[in-house]
C-alpha positions as a printed NumPy array, in Angstrom:
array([[ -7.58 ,  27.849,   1.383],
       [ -8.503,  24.326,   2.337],
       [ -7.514,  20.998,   1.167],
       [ -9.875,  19.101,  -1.139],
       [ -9.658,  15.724,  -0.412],
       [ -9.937,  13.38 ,  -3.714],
       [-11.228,   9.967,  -3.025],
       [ -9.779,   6.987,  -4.911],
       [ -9.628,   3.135,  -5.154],
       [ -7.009,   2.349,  -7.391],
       [ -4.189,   0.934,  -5.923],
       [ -1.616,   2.541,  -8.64 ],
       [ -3.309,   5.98 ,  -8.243],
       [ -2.764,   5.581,  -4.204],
       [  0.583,   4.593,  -4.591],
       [  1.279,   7.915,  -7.406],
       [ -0.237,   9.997,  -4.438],
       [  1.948,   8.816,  -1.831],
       [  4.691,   9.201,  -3.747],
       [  3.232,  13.036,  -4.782],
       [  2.645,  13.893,  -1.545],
       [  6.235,  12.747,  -0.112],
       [  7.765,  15.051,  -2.952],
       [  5.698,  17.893,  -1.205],
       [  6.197,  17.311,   2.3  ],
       [ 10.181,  16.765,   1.598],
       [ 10.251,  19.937,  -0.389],
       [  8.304,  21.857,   2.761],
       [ 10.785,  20.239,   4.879],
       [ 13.761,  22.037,   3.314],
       [ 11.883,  25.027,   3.204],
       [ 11.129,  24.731,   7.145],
       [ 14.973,  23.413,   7.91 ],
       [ 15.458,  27.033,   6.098],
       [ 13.26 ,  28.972,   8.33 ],
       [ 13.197,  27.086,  11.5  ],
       [ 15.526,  29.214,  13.156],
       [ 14.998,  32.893,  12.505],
       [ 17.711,  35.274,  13.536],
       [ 16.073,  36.645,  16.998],
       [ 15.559,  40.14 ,  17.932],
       [ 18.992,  41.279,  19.693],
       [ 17.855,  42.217,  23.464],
       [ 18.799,  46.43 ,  24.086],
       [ 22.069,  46.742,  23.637],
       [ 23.521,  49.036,  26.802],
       [ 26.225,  50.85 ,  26.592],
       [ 28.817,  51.525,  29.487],
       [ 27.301,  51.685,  32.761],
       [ 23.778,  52.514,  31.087],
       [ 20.902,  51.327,  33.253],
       [ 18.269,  48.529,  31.756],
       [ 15.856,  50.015,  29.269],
       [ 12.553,  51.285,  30.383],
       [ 10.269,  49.742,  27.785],
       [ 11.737,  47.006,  27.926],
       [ 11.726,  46.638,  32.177],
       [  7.619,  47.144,  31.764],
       [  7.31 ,  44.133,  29.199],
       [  9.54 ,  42.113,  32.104],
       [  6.811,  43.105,  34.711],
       [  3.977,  42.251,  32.626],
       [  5.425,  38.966,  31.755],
       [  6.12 ,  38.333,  35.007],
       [  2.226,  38.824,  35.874],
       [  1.537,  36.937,  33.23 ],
       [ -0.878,  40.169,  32.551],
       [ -3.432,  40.766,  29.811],
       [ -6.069,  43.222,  28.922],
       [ -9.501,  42.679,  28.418],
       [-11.941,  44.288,  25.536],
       [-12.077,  47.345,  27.585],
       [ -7.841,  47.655,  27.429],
       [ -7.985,  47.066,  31.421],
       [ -5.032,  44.839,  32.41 ],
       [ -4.946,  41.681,  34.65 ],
       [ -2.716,  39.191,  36.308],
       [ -2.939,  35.815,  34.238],
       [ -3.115,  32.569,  35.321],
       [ -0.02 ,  30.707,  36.257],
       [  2.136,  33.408,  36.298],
       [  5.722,  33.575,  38.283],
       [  4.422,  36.281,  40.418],
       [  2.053,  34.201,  41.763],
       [  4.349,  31.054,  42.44 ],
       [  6.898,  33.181,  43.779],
       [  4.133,  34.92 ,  46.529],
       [  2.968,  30.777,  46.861],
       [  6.485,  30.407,  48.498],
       [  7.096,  33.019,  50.35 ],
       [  3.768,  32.829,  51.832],
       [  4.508,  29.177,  52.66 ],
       [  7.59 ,  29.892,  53.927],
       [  6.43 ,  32.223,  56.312],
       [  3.325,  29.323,  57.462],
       [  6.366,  26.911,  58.278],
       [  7.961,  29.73 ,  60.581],
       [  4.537,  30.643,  62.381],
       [  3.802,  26.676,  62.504],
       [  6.971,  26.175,  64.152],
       [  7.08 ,  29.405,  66.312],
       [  3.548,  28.078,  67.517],
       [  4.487,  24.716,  68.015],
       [  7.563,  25.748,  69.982],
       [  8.3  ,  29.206,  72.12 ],
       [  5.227,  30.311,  71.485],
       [  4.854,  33.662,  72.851],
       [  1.42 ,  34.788,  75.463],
       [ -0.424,  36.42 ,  72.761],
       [  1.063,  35.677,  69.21 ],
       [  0.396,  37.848,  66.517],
       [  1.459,  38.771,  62.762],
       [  1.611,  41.894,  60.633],
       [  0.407,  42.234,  57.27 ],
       [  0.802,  45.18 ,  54.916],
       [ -2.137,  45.358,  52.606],
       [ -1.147,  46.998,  49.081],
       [  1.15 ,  44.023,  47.037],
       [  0.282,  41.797,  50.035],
       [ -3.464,  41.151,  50.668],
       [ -4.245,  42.68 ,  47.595],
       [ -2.54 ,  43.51 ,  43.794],
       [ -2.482,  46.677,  42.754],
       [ -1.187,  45.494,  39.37 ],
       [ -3.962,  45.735,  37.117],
       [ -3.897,  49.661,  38.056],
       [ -0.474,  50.455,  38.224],
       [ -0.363,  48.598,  34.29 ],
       [ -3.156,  49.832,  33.216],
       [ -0.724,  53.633,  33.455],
       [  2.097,  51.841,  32.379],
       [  3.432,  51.959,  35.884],
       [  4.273,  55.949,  35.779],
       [  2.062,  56.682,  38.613],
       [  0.568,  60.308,  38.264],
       [ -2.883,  61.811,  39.594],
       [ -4.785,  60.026,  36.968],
       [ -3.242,  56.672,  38.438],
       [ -3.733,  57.608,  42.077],
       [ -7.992,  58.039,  41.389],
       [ -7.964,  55.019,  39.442],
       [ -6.048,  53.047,  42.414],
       [ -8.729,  54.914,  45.198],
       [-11.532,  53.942,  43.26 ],
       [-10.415,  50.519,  42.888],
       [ -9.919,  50.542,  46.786],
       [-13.719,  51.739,  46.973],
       [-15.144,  49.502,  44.525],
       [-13.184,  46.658,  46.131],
       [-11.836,  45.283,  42.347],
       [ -8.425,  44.798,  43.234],
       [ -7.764,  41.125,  43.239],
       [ -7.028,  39.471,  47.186],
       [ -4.048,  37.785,  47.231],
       [ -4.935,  34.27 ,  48.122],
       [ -1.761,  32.483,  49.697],
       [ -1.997,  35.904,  52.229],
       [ -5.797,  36.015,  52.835],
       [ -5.533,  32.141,  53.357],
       [ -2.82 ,  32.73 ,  56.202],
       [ -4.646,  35.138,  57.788],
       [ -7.299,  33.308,  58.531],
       [ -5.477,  29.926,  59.469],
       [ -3.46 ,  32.334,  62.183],
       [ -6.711,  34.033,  63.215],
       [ -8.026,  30.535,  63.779],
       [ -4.917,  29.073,  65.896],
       [ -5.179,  31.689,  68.353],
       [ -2.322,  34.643,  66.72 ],
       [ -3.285,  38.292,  65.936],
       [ -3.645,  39.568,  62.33 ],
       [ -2.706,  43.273,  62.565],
       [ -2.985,  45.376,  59.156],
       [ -0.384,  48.332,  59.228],
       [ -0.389,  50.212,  55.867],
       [  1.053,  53.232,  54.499],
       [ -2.076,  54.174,  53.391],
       [ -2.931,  57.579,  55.103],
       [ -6.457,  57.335,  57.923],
       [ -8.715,  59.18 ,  55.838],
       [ -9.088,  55.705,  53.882],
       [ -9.845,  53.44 ,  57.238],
       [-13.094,  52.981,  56.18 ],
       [-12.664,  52.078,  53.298],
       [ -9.632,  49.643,  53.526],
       [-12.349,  48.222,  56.496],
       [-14.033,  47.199,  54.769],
       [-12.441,  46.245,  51.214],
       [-10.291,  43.676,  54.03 ],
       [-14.114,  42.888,  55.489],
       [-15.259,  42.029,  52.313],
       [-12.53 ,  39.818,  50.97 ],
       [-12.531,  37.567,  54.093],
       [ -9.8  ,  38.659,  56.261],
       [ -9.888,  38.695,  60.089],
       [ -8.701,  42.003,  61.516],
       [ -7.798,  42.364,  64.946],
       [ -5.692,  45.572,  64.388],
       [ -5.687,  48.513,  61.617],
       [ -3.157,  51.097,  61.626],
       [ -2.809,  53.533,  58.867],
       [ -0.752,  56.562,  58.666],
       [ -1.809,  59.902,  60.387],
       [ -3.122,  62.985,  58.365],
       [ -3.444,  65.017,  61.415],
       [ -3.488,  64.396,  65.132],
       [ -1.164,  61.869,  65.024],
       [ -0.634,  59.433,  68.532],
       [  1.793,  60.033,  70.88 ],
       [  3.563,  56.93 ,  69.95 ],
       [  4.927,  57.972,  66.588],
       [  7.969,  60.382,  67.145],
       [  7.454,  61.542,  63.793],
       [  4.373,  62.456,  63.698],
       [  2.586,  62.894,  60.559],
       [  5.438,  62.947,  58.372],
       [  6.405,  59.191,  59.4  ],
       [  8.261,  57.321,  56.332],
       [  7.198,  53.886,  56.354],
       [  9.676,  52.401,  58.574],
       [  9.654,  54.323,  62.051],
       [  5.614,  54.268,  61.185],
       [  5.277,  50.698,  61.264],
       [  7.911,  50.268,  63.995],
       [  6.743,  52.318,  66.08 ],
       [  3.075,  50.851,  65.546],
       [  4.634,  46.912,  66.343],
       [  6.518,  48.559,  69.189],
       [  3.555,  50.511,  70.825],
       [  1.333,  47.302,  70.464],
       [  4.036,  45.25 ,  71.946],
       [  4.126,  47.394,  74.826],
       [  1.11 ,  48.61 ,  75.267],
       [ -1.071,  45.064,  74.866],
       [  1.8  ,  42.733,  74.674],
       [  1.719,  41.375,  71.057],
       [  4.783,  39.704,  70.527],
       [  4.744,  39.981,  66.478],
       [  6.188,  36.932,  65.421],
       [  6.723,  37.495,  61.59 ],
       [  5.997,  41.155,  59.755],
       [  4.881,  40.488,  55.862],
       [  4.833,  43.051,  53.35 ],
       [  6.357,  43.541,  49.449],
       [  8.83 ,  45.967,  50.555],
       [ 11.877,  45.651,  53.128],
       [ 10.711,  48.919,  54.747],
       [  7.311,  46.845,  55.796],
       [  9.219,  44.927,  58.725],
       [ 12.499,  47.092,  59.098],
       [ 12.996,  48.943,  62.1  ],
       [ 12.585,  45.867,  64.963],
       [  9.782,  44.828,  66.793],
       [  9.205,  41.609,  64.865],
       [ 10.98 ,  38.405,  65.122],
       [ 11.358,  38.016,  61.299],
       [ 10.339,  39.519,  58.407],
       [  9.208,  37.728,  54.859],
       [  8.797,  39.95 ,  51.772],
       [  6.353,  39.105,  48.959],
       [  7.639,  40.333,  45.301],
       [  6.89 ,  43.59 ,  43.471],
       [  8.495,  44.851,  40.992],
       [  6.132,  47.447,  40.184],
       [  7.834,  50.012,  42.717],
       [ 10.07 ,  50.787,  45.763],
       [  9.051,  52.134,  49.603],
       [ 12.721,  52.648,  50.917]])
């Protein structure tokens, strides 16, 4: 209900209105002292060596995203979120070591590898859109979105690519995703501006002599063993590996390794 406002001249009737309106506004201010401070909502209360709860783990990860849905109940990473500052400096941190590696030592042909899922691009809005359980429903959303290209490109990443491409250093994708999606991931990378000068994904059948395992490769003797082959084989000296999971530059053949955060899940 709005105010109506009462117009008046009188200097006595101003005055009795002032002094009204202070009896109100003190009043409300006891009333607010009363209420300013509400008891807040005690966080899950664990008991023994009980792990963190679930539900409340998710809101974390959507905070941290800064994510929201749209009419349609599709989530999204926010603007200004933590995940995004955090990628900001890791990102830059790993420009300052390339910088300086370039600048100093560089090696005869220079070159970086860059996982793609959590790295060039967030798979958030699928992943949150199933509540981050995963599932078969989950995996065609997340190929589809591959397809359609509508997963968003991580800037700081897409933006070092393509200063490193420019100074001379090759941008090699190795993924975990298996090589019945290289077109695809082609040209999703294609289309959101990065340079490729390698693209490795993991074997379905007929797998290359250089992976021992073959095609049951876990992620770190695949992407190894792809740095190590192309280190040998053309003499890339990888200077930095950058992925969101340790597993993405573990295993040697890289001179250092930078992970990007995610939350969302685990590639040991």
């Amino acid at each position: 209900m709005k105010a109506r406002l009462i117009a008046t001249s009188s200097k006595t009737a101003k005055t009795a209105i002032a002094m009204a309106l202070s009896a109100v506004l003190a009043t409300a201010g006891v009333a607010a002292a009363a209420h300013s401070s509400p008891p807040t909502a005690q966080d899950y209360k664990r008991v023994g060596s009980e792990p963190r709860n679930l539900d409340q783990l998710k809101a974390q990860i959507n905070a941290y995203y800064n994510g929201y849905t749209d009419s349609s109940g599709h989530h999204h990473i926010g603007p200004h979120s933590q995940w995004a500052a955090d990628v900001a400096t890791e990102i830059g941190k790993a420009r300052a070591y390339l910088v300086q590696r370039l600048a100093h030592n560089a090696p005869r042909i220079p070159a970086i590898m860059l996982d793609i899922d959590d790295t060039s691009i967030s798979t958030y809005p699928v992943n949150a859109d199933f509540d981050f359980s995963g599932g078969p429903d989950a995996r065609a959303a997340d190929a589809q979105a591959d397809a359609d290209n509508t997963y968003p490109v991580i800037k700081p990443t897409l933006d070092l690519a393509k200063w490193a491409h420019a100074h001379g250093v090759k941008v090699v994708f190795i993924t975990g995703r298996h090589d019945d999606h290289t077109a695809v991931t082609r040209n999703q990378l294609t289309a959101l501006g990065f340079p490729i000068d390698g693209l490795y994904l993991r074997p379905k059948s007929n797998p290359p002599s250089y992976l021992p395992c073959g095609t049951t490769c876990t992620a770190v003797p695949f992407k190894s063993s792809t740095r190590k082959y192309l280190e040998q084989k053309q003499g890339y000296d990888f200077i930095e590996a950058i992925g969101d999971q340790v597993s993405d530059y573990a295993g040697g053949y890289d001179d250092r390794g930078f992970k990007l955060p995610n939350p969302m899940y685990n590639i040991p």
